[in-house]
N, C-alpha and C positions, 0 to 999 in steps of 0.2 A: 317715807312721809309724802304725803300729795302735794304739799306744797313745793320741794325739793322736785318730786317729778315735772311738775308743771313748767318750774322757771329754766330743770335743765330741759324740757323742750322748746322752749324758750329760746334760750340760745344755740340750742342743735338749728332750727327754724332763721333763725339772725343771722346764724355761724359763727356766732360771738361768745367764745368760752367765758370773756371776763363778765357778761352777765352774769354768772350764778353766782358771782360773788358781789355782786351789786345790786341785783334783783333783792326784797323782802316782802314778806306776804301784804305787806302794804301799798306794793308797785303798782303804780297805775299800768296797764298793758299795753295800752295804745301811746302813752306820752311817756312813760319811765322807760318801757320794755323797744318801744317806738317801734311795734308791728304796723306795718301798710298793711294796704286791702289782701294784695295775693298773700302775705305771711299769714296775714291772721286767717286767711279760709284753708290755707295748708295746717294749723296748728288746727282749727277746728276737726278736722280730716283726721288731722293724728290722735286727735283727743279720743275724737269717735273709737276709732284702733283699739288705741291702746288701754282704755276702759270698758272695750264693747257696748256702749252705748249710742244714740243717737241722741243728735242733737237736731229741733225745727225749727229751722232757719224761722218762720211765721214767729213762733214762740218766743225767740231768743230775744233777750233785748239785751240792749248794748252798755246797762247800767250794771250787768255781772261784769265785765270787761274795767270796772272801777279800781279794781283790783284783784289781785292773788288773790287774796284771802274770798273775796265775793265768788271769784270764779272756783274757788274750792270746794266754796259750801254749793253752789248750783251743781258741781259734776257729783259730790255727794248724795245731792235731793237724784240726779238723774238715776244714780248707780242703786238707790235703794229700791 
């Protein structure tokens, strides 16, 4: 499930195993998950990776980052 992959990158990215069980598609990413600058551009990086997709930085806005479930449907729209 994407959302499961997401938050265990998530905490692979923190190095915080007990996020994934505290993480929910409702997580804010930047205040629940409490990504800083460098984590969140290494998760974007791995995002890229791991779905083969690109992500532009221009395009991106920071209102997917609201939550899991937001930044799900955006890698979604991206992958289709």
């Amino acid at each position: 499930m994407l959302q499961t992959q997401i938050i265990t990158i998530i905490s692979e990215i923190k190095n915080e195993p007990d996020l994934t069980a505290t993480l929910t598609g409702a997580s804010d990413m930047l205040n629940d998950a409490g990504l800083d600058s460098l984590q969140l551009i290494n998760f974007i990086l791995r995002i890229e990776d791991e779905f083969e997709i690109e992500i532009d930085f221009d395009q991106f806005d920071m209102e997917h980052l609201q939550s899991i479930d937001i930044f799900c449907d955006f890698i979604q729209a991206k992958s289709a």
